[in-house]
C-alpha positions as CSV (number, residue, x, y, z in Angstrom):
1,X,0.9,8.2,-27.9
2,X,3.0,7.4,-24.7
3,X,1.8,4.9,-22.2
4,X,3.3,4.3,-19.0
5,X,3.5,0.6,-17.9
6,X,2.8,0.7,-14.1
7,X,4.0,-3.0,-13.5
8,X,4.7,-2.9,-9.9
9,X,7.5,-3.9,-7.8
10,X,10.1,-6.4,-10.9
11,X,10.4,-5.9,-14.6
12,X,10.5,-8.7,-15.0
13,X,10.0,-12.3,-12.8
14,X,10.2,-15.3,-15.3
15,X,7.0,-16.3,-14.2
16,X,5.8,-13.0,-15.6
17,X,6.4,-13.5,-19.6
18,X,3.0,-13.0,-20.4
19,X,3.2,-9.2,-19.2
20,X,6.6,-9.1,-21.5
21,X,4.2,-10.1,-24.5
22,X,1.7,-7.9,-23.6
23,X,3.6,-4.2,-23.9
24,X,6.7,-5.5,-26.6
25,X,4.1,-6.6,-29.2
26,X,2.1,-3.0,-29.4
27,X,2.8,-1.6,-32.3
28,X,5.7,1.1,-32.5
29,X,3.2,4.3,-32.4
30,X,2.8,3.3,-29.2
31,X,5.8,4.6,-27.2
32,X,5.4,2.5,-24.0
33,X,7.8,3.3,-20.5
34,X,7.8,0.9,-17.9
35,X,7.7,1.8,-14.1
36,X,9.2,-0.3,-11.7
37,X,11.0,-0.6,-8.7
38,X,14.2,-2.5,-9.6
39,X,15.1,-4.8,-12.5
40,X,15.7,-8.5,-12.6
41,X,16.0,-11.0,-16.0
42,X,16.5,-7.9,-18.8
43,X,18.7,-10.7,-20.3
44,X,15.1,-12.6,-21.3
45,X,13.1,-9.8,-20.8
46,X,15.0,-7.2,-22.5
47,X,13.3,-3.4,-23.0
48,X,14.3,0.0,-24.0
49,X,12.1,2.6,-22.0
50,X,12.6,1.1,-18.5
51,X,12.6,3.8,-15.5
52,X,13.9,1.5,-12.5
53,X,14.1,3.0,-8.3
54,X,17.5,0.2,-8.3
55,X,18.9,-2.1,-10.3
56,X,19.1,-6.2,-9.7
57,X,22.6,-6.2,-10.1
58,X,23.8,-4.7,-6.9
59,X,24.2,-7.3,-4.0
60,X,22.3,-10.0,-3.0
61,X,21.1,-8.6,0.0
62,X,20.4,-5.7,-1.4
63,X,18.2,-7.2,-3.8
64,X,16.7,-9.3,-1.0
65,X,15.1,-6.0,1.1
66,X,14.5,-4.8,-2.4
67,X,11.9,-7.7,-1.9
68,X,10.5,-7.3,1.6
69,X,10.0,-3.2,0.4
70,X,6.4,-1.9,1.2
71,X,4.4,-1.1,-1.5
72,X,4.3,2.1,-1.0
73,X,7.7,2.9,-2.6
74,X,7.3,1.4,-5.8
75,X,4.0,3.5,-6.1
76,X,5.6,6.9,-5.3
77,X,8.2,5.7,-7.7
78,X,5.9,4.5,-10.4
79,X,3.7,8.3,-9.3
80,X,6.8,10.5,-9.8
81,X,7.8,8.7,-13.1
82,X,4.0,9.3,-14.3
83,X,4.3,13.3,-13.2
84,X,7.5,13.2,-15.0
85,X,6.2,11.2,-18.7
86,X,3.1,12.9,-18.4
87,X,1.7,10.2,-20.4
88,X,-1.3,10.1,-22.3
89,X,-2.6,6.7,-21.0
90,X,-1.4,4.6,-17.6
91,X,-2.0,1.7,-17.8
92,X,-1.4,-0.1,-14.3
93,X,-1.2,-3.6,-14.2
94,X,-2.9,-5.6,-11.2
95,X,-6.0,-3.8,-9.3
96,X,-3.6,-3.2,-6.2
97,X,-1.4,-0.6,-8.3
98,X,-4.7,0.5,-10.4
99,X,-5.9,2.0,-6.8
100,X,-2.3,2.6,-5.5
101,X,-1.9,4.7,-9.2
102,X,-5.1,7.0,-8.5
103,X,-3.9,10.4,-7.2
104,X,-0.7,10.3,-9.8
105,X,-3.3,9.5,-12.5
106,X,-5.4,12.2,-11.7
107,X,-2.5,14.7,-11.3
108,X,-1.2,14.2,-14.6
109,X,-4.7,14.2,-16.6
110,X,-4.0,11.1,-18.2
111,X,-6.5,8.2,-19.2
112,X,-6.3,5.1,-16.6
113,X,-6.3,1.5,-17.8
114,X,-6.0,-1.3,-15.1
115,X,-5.6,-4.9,-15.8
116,X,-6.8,-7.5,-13.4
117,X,-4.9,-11.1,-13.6
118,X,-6.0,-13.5,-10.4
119,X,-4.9,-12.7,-7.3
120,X,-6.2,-8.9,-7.4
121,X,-9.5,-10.5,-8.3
122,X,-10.5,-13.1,-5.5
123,X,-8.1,-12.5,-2.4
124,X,-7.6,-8.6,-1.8
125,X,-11.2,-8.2,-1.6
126,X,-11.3,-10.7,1.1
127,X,-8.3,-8.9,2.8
128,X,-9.5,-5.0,2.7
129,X,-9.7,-4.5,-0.6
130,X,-13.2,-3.9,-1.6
131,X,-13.9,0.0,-0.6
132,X,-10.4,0.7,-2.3
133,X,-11.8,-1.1,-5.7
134,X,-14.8,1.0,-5.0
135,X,-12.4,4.1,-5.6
136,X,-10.9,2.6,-8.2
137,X,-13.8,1.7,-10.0
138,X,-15.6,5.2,-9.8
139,X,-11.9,6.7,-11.5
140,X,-11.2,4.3,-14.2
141,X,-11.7,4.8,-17.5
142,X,-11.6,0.8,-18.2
143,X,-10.9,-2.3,-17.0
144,X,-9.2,-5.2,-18.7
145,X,-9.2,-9.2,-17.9
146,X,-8.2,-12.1,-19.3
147,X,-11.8,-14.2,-19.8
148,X,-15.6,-13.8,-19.0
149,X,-15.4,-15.7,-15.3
150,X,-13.0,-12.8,-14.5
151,X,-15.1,-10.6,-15.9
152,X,-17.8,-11.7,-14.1
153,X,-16.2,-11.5,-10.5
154,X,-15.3,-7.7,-11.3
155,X,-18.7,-7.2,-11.7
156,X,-20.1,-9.0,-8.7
157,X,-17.1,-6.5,-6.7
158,X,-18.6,-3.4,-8.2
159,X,-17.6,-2.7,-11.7
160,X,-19.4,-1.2,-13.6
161,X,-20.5,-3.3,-16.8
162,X,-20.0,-0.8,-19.1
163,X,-16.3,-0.2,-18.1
164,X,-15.0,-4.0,-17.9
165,X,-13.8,-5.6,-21.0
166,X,-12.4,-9.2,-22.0
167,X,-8.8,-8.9,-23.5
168,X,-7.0,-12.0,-23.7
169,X,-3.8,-12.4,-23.0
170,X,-1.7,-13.1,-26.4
171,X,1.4,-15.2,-27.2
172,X,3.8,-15.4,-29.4
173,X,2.6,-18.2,-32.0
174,X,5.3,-17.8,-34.4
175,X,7.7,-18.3,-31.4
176,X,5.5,-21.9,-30.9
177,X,5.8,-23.9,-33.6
178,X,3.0,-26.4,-34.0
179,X,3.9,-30.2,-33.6
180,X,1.2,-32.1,-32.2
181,X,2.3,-34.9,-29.8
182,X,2.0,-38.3,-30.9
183,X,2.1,-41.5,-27.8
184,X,1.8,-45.1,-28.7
185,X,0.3,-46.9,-25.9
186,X,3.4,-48.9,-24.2
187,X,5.5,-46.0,-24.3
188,X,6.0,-44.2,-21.1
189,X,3.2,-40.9,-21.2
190,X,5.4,-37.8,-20.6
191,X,3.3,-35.5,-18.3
192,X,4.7,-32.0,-17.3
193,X,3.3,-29.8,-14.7
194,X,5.1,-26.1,-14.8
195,X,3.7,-24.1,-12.0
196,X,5.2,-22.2,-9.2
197,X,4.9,-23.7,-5.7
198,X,1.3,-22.1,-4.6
199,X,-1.8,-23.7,-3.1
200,X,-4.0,-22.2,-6.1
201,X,-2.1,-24.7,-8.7
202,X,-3.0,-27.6,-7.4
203,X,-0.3,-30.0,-8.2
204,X,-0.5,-32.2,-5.3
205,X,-3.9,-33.2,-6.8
206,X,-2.7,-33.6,-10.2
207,X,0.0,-35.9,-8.7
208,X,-2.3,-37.6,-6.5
209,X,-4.6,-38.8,-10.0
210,X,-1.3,-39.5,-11.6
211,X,-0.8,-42.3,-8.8
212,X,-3.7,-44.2,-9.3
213,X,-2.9,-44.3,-13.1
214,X,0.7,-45.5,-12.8
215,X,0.1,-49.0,-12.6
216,X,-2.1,-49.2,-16.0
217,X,-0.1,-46.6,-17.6
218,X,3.5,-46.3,-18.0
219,X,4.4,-42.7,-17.0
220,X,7.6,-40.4,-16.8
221,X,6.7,-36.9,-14.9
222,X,8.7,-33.3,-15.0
223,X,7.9,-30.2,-12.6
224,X,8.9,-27.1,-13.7
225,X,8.8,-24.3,-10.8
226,X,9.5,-24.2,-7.3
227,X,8.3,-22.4,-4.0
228,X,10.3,-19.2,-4.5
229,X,11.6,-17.3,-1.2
230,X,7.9,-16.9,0.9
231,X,6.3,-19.5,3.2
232,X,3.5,-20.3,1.2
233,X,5.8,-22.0,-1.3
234,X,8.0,-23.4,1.6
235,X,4.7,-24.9,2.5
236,X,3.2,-26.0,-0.9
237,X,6.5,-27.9,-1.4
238,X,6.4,-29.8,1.1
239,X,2.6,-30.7,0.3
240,X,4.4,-31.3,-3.4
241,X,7.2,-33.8,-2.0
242,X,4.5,-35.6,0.0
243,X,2.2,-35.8,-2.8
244,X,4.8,-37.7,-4.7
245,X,5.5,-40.1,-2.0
246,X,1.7,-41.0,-1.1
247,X,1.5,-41.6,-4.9
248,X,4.4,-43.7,-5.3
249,X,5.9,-41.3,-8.1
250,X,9.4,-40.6,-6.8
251,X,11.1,-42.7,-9.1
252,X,9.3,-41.4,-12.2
253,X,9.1,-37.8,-11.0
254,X,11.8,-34.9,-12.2
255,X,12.0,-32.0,-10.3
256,X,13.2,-29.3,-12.8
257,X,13.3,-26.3,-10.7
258,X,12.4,-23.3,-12.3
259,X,13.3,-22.8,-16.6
260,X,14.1,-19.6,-18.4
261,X,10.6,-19.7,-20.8
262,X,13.2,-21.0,-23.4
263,X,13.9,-24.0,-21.7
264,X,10.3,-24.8,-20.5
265,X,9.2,-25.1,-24.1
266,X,12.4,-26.6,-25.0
267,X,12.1,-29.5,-22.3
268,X,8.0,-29.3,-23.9
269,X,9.0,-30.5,-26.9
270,X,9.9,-33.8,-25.5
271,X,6.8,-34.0,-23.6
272,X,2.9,-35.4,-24.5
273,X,0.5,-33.9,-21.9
274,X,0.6,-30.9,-19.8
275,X,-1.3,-31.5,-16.9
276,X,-2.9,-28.0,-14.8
277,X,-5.5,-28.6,-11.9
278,X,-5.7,-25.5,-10.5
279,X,-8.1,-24.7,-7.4
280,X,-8.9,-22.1,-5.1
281,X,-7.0,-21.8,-2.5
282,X,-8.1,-21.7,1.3
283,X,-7.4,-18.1,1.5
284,X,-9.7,-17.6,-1.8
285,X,-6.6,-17.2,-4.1
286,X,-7.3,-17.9,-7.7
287,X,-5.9,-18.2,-11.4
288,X,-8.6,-15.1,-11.8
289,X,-8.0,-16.3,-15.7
290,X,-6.1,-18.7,-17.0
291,X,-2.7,-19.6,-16.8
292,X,-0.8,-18.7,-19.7
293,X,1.6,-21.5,-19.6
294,X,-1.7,-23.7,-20.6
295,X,-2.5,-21.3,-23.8
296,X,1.1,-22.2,-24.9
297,X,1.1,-25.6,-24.1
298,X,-2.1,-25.9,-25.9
299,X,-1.0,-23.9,-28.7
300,X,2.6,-26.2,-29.3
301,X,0.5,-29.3,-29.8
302,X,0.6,-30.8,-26.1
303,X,-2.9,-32.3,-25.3
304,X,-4.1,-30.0,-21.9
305,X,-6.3,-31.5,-19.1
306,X,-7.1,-29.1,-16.7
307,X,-9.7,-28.2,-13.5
308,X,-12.9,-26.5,-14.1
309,X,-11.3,-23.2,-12.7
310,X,-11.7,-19.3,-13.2
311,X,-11.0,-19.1,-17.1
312,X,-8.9,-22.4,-18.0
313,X,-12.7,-23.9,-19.6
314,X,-12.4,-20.9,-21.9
315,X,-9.4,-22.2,-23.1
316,X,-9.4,-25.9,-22.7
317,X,-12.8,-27.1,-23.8
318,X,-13.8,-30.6,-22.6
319,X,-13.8,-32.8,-24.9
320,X,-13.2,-30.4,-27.7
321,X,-9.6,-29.0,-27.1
322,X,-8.7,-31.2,-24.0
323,X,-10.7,-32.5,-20.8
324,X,-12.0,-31.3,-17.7
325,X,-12.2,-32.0,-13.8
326,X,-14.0,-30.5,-11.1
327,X,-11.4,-28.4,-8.9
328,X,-9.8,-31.0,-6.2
329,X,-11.3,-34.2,-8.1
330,X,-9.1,-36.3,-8.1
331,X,-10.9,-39.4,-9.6
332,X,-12.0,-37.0,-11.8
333,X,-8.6,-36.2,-13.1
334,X,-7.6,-39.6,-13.0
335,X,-10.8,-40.3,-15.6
336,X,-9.2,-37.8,-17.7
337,X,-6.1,-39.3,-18.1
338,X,-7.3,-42.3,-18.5
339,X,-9.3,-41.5,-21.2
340,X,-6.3,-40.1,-22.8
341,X,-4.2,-42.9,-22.3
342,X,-7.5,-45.0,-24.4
343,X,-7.8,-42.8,-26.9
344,X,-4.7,-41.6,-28.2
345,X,-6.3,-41.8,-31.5
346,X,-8.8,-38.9,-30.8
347,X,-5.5,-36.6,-30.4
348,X,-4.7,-35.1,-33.1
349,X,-8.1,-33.5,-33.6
350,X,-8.1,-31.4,-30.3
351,X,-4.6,-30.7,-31.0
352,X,-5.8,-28.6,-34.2
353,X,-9.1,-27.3,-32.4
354,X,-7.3,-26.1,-29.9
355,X,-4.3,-24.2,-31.6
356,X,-7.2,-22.8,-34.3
357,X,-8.8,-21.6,-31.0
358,X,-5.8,-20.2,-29.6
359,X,-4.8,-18.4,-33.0
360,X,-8.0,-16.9,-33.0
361,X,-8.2,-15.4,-29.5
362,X,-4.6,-15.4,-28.1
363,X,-2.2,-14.4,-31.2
364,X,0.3,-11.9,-29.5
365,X,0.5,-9.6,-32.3
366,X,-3.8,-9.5,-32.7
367,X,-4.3,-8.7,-29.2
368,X,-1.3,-6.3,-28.9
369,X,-3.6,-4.1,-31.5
370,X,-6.6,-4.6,-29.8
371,X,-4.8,-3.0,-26.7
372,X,-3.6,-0.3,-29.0
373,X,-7.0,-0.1,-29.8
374,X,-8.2,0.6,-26.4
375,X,-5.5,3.4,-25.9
376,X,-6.9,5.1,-29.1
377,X,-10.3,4.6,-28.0
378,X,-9.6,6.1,-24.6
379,X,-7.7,9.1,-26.0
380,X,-9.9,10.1,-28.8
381,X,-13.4,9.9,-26.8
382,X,-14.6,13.0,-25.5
383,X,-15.8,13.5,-22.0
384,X,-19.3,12.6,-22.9
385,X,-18.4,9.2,-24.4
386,X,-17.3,7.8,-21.6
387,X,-19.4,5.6,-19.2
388,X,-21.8,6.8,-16.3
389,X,-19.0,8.1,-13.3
390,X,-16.1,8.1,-15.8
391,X,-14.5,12.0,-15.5
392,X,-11.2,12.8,-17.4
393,X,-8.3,12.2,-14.7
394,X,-7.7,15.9,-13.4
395,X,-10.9,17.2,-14.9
């Protein structure tokens, strides 16, 4: 069976390695082409079917309008690589290029398979987008996401039930080896935060709790990420550098700029919590799911405290497999540490709930099948099988 990977405008940012996951673990029947419109990372993100419009390695200013391009090119590239495969399955990754894909889709009589991931989900529909997912919703043969709240808000946008399914993203556990952190009180509590710079990840809130902690509680902080070339995370690091200055952190705080995925779960190993207070941000963007680096922090032993956001309750359970603030509570999170910092001996059991949860749900290789499993699904089903105002692309 050959797929085609509509991915967009990169294969691949760094802070896209859940994607990577995604489509190199399917098993080898499937023979899965990625479209894109240039390359950048193949170092870390290395893959053999990639059809690329240009190349990262030509100049840096060339790769810099490669950046500002409309969208528009990287969907006629991703439509003429389609009409070329003539795959059995697209599968377009992101609502935006699920709609974008349509016509190409349609031309080429393949199934259509869109993923939704967080930004798709809560801010294009505020921004034009809802009579396009309306298209795309009437076309598609089926919807992915990565928890039920996601699933949820496709609903309430117009998908129909029937077509929208939960498929978690996977990781690679036997890339994460399990080694539960253990902190004796008196020693400095290693916190890391690994986002990059945007309103919706809340880390000036997560500072702000750390700050009212720091005189009971000992306390060494790392960031991992940084604001990237737009103004949004021009702006968001400057909220970040203020944040740590209100919250007398600067001399405990470690800016780490952004890590290969190596390196952040190398510089993880050293570290006890993993802190992630995500919020919606003013323009209504969301994590949509969950954000993966909080499946794999969970999964490598790091106690996770999180917000009460989109999909990160489905992985971090209060009280059972971390704890839990309202979105932009800071007290709130400040509670949470410090019931952490009391109770380190409460640890190591939501340590092993929470990788036996992840195992069960998140385990790249599982999930990679279940995605095959859609494919096959998709392929084999005849015409009448399908949900209400599904119609065979072409057909």
């Amino acid at each position: 069976m050959l797929v085609l990977h509509a991915v967009g405008e990169f294969w691949l940012e760094r802070t896209q390695a859940w994607l990577y996951q995604q489509i190199a673990s399917l098993p080898p029947a499937i023979e899965s082409h990625v479209a894109c419109h240039t390359t950048v990372h193949l170092d870390e993100f290395p893959f053999p079917r990639i059809h690329a419009r240009s190349d990262s390695r030509l100049p840096g200013a060339w790769h810099r309008f490669v950046q500002r391009a409309r969208l528009h090119r990287q969907v006629g590239w991703s439509a003429s690589v389609a009409r070329q495969l003539r795959p059995t399955i697209v599968h377009s990754h992101f609502g935006s290029m699920g709609w974008e894909m349509v016509p190409a889709v349609k031309w080429t009589g393949a199934r259509h398979v869109v993923t939704f991931y967080g930004l798709d989900v809560n801010y294009l529909p505020r921004v034009g987008w809802r009579r396009r997912y309306g298209e795309l919703f009437a076309s598609v043969d089926r919807v992915l996401c990565e928890g039920p709240h996601m699933r949820q808000c496709l609903i309430a946008l117009g998908c129909p039930a029937d077509k929208v399914v939960v498929h978690r993203l996977g990781v690679d556990l036997a890339r994460i080896p399990f080694a539960p952190r253990v902190w004796q009180p008196g020693q400095p509590l290693r916190v890391l935060m690994a986002a990059s710079f945007r309103e919706k990840k809340g880390l000036p809130f997560g500072l702000a709790a750390l700050g009212r902690i720091r005189e009971q509680v000992p306390l060494r902080i790392d960031i991992v990420g940084g604001p990237g070339t737009g103004i949004e995370g021009q702006f968001e690091a400057q909220r970040i550098e203020r944040a740590i200055d209100e919250a007398g952190l600067r001399a405990i705080t470690t800016m780490r700029g952004f890590l290969s995925h190596a390196a952040l779960h190398e510089l993880a190993r050293e570290q006890h919590l993993f802190l992630a207070p995500s919020v919606t941000a003013g323009n209504g963007d969301t994590e949509g799911g969950a954000p993966v680096t909080v499946i794999e922090m969970a999964a490598s032993g790091m106690l996770v405290i999180g917000s009460r956001h989109c999909d990160i309750p489905d992985i971090v359970e209060d009280g059972v497999t971390g704890w839990l603030a309202d979105e932009r509570c800071v007290e709130g999170l400040a509670w949470c540490l410090r019931r952490a910092s009391a109770r380190p001996q409460d640890w190591a059991a939501m340590q092993a709930a929470a990788r036996a949860r992840i195992g069960e749900r998140h385990d790249a290789l599982s999930q990679a099948g279940r995605l095959a499993e859609h494919y096959r699904e998709l392929a084999a089903a005849p015409l009448t099988a399908l949900p209400a105002g599904v119609a065979r692309a072409g057909g």
